[in-house]
Residue frames as qw, qx, qy, qz and C-alpha x, y, z in Angstrom:
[[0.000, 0.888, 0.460, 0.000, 0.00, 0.00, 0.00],
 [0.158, 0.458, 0.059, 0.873, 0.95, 3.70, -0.58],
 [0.256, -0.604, -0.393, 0.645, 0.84, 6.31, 2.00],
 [0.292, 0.417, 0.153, 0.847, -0.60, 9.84, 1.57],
 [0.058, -0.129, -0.361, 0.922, -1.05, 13.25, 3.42],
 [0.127, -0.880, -0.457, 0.004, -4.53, 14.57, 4.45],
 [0.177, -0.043, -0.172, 0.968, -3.65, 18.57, 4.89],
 [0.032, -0.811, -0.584, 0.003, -7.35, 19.59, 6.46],
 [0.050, 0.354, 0.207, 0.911, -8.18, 22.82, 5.07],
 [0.069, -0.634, -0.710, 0.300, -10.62, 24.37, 7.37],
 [0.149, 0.854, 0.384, 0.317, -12.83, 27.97, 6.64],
 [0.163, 0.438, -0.271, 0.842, -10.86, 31.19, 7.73],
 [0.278, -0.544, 0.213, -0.762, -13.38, 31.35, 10.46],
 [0.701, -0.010, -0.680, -0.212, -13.49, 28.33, 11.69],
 [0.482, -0.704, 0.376, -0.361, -13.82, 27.53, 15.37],
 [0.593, 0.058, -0.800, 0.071, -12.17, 24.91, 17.37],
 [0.072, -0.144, 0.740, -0.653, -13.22, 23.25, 20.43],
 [0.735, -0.053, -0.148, -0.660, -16.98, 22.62, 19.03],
 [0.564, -0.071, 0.778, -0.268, -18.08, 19.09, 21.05],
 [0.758, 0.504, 0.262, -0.321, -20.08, 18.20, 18.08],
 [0.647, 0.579, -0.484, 0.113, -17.03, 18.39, 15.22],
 [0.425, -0.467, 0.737, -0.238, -15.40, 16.48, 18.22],
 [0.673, 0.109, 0.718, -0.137, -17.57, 13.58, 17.84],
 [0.642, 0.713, 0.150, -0.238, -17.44, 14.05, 14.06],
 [0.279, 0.741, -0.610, -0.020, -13.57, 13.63, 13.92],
 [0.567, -0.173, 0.786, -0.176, -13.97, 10.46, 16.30],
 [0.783, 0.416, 0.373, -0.274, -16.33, 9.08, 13.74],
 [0.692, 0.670, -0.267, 0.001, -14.32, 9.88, 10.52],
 [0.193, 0.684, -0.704, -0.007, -11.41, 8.17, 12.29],
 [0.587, -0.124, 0.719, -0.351, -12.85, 5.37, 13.79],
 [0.751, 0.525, 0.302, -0.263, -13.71, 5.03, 9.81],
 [0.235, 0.633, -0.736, -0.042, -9.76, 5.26, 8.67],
 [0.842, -0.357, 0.404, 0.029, -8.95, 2.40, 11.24],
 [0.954, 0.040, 0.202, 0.218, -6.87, 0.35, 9.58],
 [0.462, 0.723, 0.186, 0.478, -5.84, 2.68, 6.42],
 [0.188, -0.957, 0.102, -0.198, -4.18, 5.15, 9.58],
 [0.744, 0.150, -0.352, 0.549, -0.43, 5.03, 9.42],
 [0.432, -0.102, -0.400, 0.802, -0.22, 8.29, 11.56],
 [0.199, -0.809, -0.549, -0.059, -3.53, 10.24, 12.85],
 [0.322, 0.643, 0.220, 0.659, -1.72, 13.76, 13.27],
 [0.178, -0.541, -0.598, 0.564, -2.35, 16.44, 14.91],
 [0.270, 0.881, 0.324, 0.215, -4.01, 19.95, 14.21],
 [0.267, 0.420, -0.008, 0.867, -2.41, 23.27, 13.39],
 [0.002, 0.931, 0.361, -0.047, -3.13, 26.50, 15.19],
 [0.013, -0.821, 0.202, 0.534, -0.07, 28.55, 14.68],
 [0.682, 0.355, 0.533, 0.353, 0.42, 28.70, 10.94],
 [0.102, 0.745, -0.134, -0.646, 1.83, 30.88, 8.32],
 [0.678, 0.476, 0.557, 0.057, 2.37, 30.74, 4.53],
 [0.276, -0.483, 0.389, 0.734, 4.40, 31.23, 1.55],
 [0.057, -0.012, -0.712, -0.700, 3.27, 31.45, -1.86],
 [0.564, -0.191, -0.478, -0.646, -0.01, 30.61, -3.65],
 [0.069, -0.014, -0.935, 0.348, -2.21, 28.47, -0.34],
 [0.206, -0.537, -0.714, -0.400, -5.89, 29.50, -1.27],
 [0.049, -0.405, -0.108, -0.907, -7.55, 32.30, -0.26],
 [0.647, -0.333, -0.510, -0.458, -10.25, 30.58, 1.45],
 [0.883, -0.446, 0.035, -0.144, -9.04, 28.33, 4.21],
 [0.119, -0.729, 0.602, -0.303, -6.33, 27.50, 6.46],
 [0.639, 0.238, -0.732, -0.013, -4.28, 24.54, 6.97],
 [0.697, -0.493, 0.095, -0.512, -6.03, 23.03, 10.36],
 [0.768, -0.400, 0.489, -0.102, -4.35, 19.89, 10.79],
 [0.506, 0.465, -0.664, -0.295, -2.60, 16.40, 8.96],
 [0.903, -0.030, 0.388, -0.182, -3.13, 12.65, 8.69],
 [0.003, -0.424, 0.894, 0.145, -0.76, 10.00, 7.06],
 [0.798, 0.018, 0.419, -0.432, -2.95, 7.34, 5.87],
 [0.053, -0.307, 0.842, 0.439, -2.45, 4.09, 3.42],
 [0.670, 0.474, 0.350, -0.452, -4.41, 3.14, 0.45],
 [0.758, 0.134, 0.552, 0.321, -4.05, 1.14, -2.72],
 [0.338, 0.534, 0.504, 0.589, -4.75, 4.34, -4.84],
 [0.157, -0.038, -0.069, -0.985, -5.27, 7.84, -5.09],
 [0.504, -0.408, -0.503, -0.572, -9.01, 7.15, -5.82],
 [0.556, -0.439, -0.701, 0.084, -9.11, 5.13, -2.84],
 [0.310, -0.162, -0.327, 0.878, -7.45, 8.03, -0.62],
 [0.096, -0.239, -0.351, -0.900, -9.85, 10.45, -1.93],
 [0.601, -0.294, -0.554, -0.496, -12.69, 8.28, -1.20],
 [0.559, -0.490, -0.643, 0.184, -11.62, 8.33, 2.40],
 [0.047, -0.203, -0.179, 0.962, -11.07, 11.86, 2.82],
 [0.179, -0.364, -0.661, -0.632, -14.53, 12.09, 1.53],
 [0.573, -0.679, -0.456, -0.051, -16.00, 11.66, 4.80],
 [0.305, 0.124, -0.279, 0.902, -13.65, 14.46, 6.43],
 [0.043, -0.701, -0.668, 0.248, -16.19, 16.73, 8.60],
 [0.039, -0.605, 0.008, 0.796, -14.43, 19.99, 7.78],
 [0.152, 0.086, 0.766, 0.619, -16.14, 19.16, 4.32],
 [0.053, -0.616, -0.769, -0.163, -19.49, 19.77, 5.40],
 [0.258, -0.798, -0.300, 0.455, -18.53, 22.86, 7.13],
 [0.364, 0.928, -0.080, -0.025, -17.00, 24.74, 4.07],
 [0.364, -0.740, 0.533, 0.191, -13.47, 23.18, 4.44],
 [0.855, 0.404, -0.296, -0.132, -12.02, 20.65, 2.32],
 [0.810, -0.477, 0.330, 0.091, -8.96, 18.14, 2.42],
 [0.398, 0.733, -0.546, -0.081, -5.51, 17.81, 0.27],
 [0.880, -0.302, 0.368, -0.002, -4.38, 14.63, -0.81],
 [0.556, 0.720, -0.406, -0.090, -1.58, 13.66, -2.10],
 [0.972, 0.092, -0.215, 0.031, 0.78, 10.68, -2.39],
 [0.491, -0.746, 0.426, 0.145, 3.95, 10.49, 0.08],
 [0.848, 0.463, -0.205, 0.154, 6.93, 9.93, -2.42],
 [0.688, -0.616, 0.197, 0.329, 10.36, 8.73, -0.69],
 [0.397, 0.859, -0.315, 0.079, 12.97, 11.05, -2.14],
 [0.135, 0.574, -0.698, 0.406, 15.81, 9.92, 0.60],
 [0.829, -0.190, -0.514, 0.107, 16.26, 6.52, 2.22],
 [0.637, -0.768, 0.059, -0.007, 17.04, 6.69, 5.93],
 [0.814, -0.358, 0.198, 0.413, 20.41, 5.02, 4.44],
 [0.390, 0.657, 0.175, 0.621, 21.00, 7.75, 1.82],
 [0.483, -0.864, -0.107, -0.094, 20.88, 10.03, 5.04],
 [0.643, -0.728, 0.217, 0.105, 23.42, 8.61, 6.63],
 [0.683, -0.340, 0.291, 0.578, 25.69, 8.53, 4.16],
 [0.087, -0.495, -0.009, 0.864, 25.27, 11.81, 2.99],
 [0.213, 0.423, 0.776, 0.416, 23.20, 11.90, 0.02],
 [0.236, 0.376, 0.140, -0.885, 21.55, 14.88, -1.16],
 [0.674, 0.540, 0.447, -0.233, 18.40, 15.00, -3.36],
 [0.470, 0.697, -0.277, -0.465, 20.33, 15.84, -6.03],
 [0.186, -0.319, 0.929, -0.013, 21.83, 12.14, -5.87],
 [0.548, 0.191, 0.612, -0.537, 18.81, 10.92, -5.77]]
């Protein structure tokens, strides 16, 4: 299986602490299970170079595995910060550098 990044995108005004999207993040993870290589945490200080969408603010990340893109998709689907005007960025985790390229100095341009 392939691993890729959730980056939850939540609304510029978004609160946090709501009980309800509590029990609405239990739920959508309790619906990863398996497919969760590393369940994240959220953002609250955050800043931002370049082009990051006008809209919404990066809120948190997940690490999950799936056979496919499609499939990934199709479990960020059920994200809550979807229903609330937010959305989710997925995208496949490609290994550029091997723990043993690391250590014996490799740069990406080796690679």
């Amino acid at each position: 299986m392939t691993n890729f990044l959730f980056a939850y995108r939540a609304p510029l005004d978004f609160g946090q602490g709501d009980p309800a999207a509590a029990e609405a993040w239990g739920t959508f993870f309790a619906g990863l299970g398996p497919h969760i290589e590393d369940a994240g945490n959220p953002i609250f200080s955050r800043g931002a170079v370049g082009q990051t969408g006008p809209d919404t603010i990066i809120s948190g990340y997940s690490v999950i595995n799936a056979d496919s893109l499609d499939e990934a998709l199709a479990l960020a689907g059920d994200c809550p910060l979807i229903a609330d005007r937010g959305g989710v960025e997925v995208g496949e985790i490609t290994a550029m550098l091997t723990p043993e390229l690391l250590r014996n100095g490799a740069s990406s341009a080796a690679v």
